[in-house]
Backbone and ligand atoms as CSV (ligand in chain L), in Angstrom:
chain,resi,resn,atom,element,x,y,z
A,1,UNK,N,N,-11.694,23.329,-37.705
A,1,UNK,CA,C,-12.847,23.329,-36.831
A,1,UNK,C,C,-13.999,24.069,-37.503
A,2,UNK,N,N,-15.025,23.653,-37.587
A,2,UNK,CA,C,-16.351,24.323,-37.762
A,2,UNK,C,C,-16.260,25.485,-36.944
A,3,UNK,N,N,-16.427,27.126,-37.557
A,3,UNK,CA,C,-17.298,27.832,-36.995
A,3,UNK,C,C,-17.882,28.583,-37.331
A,4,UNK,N,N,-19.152,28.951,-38.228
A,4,UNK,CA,C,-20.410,29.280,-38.332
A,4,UNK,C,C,-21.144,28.114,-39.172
A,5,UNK,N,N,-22.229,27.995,-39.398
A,5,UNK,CA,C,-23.298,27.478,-40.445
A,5,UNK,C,C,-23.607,28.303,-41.776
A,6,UNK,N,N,-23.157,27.691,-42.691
A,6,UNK,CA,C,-23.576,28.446,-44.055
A,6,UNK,C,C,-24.592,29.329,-44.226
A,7,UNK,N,N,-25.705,29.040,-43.488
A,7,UNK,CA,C,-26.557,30.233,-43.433
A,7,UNK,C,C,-26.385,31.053,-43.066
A,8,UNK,N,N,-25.833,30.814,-42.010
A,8,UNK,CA,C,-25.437,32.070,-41.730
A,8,UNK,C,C,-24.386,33.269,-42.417
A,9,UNK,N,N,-23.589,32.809,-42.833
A,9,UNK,CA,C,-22.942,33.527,-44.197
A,9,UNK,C,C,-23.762,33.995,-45.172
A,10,UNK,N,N,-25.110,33.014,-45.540
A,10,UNK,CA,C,-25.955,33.643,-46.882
A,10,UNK,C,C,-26.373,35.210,-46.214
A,11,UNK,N,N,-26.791,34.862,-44.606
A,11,UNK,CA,C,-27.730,36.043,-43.943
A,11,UNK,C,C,-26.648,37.302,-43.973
A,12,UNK,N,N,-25.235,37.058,-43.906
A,12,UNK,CA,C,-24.512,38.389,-43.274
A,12,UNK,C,C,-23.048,38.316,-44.216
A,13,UNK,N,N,-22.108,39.540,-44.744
A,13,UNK,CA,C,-21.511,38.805,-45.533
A,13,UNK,C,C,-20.216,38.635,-44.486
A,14,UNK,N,N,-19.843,39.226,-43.499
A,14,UNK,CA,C,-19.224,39.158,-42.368
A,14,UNK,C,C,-19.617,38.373,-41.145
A,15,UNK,N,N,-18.518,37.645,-40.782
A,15,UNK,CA,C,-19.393,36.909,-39.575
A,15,UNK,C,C,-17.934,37.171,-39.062
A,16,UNK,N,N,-18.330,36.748,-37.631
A,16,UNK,CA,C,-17.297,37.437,-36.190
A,16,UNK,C,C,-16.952,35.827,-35.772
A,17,UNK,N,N,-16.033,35.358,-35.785
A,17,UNK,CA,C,-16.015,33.976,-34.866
A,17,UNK,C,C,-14.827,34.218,-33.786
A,18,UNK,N,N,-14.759,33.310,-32.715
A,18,UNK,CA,C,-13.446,33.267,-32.223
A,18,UNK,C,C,-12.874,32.093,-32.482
A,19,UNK,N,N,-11.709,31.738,-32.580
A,19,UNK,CA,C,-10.929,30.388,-32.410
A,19,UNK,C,C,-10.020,30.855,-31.366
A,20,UNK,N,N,-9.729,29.875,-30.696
A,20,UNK,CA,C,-8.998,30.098,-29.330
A,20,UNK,C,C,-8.503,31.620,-28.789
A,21,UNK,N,N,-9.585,32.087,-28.731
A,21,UNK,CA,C,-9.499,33.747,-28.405
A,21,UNK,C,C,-8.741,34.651,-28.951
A,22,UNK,N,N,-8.930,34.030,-30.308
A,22,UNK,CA,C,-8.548,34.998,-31.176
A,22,UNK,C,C,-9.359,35.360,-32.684
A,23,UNK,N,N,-9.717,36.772,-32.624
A,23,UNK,CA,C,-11.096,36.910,-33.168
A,23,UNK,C,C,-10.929,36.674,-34.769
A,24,UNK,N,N,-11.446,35.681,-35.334
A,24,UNK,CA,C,-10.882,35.821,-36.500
A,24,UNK,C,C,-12.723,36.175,-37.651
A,25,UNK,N,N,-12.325,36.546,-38.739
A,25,UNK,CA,C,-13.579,36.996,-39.526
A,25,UNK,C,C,-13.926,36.133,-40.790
A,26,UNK,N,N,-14.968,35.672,-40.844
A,26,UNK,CA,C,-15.333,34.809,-42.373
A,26,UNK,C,C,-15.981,35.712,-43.358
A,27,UNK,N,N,-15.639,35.933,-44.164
A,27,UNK,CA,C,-16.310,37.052,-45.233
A,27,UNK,C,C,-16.331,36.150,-46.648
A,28,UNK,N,N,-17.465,36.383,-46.934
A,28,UNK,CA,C,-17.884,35.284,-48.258
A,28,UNK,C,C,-18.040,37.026,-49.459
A,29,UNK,N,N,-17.343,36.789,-50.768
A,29,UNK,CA,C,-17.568,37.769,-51.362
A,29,UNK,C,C,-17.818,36.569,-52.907
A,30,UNK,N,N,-18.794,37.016,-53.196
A,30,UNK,CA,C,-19.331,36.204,-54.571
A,30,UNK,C,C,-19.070,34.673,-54.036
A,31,UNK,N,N,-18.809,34.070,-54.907
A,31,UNK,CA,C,-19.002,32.600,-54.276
A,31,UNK,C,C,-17.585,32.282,-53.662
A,32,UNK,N,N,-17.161,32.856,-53.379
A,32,UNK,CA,C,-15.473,32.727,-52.996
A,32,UNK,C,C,-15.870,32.840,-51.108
A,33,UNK,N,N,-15.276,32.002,-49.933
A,33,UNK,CA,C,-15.338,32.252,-48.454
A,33,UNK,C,C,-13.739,32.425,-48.365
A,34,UNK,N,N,-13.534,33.783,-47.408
A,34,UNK,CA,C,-12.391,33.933,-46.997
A,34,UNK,C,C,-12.258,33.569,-45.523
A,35,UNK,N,N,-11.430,33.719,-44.695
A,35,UNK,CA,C,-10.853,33.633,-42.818
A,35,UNK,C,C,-9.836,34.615,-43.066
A,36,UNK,N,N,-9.683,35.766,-42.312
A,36,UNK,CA,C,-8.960,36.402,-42.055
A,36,UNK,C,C,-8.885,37.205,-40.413
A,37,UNK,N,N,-7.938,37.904,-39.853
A,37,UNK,CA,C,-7.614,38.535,-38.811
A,37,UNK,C,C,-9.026,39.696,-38.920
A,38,UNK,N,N,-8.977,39.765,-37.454
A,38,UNK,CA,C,-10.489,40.889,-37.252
A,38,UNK,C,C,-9.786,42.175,-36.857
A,39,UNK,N,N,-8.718,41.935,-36.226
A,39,UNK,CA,C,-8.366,42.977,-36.429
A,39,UNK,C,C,-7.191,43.968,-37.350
A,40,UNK,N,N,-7.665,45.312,-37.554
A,40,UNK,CA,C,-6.888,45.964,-39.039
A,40,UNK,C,C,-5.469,45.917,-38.528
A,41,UNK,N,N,-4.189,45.016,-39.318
A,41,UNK,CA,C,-3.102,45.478,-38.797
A,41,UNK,C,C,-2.532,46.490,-38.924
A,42,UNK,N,N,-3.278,48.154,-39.294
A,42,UNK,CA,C,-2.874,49.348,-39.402
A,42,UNK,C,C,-2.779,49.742,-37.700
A,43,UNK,N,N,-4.199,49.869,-37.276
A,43,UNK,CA,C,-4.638,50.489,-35.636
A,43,UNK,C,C,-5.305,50.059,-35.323
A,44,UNK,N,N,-5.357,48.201,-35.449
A,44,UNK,CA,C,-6.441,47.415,-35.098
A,44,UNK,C,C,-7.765,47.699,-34.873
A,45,UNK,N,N,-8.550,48.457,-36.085
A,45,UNK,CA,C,-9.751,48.765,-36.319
A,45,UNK,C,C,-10.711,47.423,-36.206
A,46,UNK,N,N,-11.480,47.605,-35.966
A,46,UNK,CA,C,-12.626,46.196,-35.929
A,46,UNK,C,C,-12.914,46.064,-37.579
A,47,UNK,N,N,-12.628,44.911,-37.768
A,47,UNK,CA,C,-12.556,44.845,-39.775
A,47,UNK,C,C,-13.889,44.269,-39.746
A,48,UNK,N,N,-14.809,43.833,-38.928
A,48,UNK,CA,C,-16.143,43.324,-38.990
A,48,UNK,C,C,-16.667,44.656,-39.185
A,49,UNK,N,N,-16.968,45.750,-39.119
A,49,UNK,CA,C,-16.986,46.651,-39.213
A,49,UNK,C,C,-16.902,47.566,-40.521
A,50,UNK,N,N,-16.211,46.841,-41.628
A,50,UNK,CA,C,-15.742,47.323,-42.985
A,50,UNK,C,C,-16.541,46.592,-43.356
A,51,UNK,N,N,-16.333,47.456,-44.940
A,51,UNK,CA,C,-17.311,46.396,-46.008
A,51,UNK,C,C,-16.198,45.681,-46.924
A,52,UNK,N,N,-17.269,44.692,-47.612
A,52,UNK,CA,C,-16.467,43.770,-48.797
A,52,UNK,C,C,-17.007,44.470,-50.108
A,53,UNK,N,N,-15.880,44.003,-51.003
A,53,UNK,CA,C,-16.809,44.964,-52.456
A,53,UNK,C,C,-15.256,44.169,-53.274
A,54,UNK,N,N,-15.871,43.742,-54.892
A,54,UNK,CA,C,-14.471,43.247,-55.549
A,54,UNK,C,C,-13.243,42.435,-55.178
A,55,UNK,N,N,-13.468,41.818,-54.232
A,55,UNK,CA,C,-12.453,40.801,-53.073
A,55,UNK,C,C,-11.342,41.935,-52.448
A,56,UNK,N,N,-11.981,42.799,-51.676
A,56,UNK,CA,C,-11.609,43.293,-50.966
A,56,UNK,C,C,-12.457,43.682,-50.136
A,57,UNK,N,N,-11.524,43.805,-48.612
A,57,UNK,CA,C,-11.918,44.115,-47.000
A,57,UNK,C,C,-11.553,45.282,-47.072
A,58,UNK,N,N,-12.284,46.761,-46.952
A,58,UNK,CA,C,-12.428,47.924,-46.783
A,58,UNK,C,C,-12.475,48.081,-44.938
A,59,UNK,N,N,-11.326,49.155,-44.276
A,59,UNK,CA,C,-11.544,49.177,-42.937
A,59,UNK,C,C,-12.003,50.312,-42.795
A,60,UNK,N,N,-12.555,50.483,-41.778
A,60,UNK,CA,C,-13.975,51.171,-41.430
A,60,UNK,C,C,-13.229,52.664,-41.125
A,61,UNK,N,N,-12.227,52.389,-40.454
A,61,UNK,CA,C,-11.127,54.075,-39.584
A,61,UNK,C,C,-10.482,54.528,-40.766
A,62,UNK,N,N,-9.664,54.224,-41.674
A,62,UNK,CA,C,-9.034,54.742,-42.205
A,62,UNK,C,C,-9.278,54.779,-44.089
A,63,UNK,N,N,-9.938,53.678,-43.799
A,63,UNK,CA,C,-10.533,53.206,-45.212
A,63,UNK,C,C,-9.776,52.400,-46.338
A,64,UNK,N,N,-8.578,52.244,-45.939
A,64,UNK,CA,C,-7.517,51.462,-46.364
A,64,UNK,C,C,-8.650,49.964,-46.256
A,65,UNK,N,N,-7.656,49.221,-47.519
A,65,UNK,CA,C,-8.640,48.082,-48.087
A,65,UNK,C,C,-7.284,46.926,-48.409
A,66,UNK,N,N,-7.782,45.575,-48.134
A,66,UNK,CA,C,-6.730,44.532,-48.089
A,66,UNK,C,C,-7.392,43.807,-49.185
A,67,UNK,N,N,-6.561,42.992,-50.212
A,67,UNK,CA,C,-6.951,42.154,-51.304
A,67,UNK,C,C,-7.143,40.988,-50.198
A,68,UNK,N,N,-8.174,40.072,-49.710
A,68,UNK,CA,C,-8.755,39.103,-49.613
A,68,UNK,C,C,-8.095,38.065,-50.154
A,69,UNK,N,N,-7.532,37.634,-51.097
A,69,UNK,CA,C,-6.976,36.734,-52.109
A,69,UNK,C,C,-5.509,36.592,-51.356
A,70,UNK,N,N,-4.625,37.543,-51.225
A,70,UNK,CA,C,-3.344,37.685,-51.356
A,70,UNK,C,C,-2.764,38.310,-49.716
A,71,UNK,N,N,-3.689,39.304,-49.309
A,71,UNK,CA,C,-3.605,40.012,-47.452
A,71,UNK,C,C,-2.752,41.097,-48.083
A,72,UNK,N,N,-2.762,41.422,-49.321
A,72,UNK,CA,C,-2.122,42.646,-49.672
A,72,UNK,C,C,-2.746,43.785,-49.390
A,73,UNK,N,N,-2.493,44.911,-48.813
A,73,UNK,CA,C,-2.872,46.672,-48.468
A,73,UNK,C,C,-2.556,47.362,-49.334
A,74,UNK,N,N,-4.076,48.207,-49.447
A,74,UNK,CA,C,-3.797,48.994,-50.637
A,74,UNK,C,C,-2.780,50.043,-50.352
A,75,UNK,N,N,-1.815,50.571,-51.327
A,75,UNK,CA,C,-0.524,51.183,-51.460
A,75,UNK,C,C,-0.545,52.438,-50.324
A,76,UNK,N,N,0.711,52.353,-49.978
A,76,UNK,CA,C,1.042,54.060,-49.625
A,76,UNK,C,C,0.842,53.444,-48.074
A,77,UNK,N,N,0.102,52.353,-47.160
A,77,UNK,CA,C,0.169,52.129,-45.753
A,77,UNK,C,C,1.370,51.844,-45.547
A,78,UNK,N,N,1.398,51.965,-44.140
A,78,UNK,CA,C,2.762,51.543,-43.216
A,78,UNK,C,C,2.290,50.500,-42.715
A,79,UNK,N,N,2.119,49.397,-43.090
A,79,UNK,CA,C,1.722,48.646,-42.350
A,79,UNK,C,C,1.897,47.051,-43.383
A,80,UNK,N,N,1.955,45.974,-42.247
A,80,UNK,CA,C,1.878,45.079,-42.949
A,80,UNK,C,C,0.387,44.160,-43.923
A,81,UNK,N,N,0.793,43.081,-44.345
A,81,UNK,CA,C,-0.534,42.745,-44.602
A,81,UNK,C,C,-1.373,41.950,-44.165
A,82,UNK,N,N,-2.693,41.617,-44.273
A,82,UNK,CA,C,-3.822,41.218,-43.585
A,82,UNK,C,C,-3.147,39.708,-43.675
A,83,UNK,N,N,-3.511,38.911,-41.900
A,83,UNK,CA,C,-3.700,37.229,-42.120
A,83,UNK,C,C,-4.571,36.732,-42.668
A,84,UNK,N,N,-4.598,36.231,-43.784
A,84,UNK,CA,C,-5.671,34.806,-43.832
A,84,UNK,C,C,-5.566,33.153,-43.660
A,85,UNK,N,N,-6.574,32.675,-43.601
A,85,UNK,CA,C,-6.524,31.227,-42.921
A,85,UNK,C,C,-7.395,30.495,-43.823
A,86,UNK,N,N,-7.064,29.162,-43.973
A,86,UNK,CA,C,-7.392,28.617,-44.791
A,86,UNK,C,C,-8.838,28.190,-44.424
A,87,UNK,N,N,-10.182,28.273,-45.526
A,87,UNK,CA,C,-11.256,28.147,-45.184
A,87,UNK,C,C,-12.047,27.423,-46.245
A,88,UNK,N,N,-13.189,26.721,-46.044
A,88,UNK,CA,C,-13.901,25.942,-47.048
A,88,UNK,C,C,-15.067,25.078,-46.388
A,89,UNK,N,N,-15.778,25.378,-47.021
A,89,UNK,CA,C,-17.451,24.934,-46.886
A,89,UNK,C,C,-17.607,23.339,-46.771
A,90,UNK,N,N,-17.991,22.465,-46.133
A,90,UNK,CA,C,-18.789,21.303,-45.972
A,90,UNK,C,C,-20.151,20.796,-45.083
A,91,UNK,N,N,-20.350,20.230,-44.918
A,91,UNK,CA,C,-21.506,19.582,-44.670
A,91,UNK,C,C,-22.339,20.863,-44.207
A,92,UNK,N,N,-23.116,21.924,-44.941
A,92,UNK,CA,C,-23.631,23.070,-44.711
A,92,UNK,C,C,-22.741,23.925,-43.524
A,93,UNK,N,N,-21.605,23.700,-42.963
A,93,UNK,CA,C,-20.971,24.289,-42.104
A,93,UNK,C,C,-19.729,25.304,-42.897
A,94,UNK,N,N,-18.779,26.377,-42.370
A,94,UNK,CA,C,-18.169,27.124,-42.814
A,94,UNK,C,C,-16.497,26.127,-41.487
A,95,UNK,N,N,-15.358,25.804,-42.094
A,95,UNK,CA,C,-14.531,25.611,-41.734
A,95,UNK,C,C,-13.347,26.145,-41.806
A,96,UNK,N,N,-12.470,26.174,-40.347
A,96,UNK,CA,C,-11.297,26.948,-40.507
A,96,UNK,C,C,-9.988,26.125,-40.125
A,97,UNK,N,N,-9.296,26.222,-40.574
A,97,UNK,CA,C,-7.875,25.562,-40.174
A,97,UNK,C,C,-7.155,26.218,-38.945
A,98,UNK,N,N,-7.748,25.936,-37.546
A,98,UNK,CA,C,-7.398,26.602,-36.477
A,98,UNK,C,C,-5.637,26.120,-36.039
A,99,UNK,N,N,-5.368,25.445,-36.841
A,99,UNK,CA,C,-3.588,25.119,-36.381
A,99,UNK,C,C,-2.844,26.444,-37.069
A,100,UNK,N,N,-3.366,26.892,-38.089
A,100,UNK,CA,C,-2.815,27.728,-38.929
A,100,UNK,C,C,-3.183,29.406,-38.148
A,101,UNK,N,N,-4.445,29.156,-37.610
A,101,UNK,CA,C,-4.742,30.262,-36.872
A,101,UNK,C,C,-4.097,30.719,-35.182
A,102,UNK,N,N,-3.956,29.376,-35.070
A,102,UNK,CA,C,-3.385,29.769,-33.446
A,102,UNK,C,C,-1.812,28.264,-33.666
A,103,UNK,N,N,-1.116,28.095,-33.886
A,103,UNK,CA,C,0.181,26.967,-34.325
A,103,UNK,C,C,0.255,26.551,-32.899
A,104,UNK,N,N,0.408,25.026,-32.627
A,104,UNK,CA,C,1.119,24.824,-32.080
A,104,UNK,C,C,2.109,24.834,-31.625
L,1,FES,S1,S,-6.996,51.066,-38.658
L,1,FES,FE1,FE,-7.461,50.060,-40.503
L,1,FES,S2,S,-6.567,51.297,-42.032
L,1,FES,FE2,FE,-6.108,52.289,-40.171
């Protein structure tokens, strides 16, 4: 499903979407667009909230940072690793694979 417009990614490098009420985040770092979970699976920090830097999601509470690429956490957390969802650019729109995000 479409959800944001590419511009809108140029304007912000985080964008907030929902898919079936569940908040998921588009973060474009260099020319690469990711989809991942909004919230931190440490203490469900708001990850819209963190920054991107080197293909990584930095969270805002604890400062713990997830590889983007892989949903790997940087070492030493108790915690598991970040969801991502499969995402990719067409017709100027930003797309997400919402079966993968919410399964039938
Ligand atoms: S809540 Fe995100 S690292 Fe703790």
């Amino acid at each position: 499903m479409a959800v944001c417009s590419r511009e809108r990614l140029t304007e912000q490098t985080i964008v907030c979407v929902n898919v079936a009420g569940l908040g998921v985040l588009i973060v474009q770092d260099g020319e690469t667009i990711y989809a991942c979970e909004r919230a931190c699976p440490h203490e469900q920090a708001d990850l819209s909230l963190g920054r991107v830097a080197d293909r990584r999601l930095h969270c805002p509470r604890h400062l713990a940072w997830f590889d983007l690429a892989d949903g790997s956490m940087s070492p030493g957390w108790p915690s598991r690793g970040l969801r991502r969802y499969p995402a990719r650019e067409s017709d100027a729109q930003i797309w997400v694979d919402a079966q993968a995000i919410v399964p039938k």
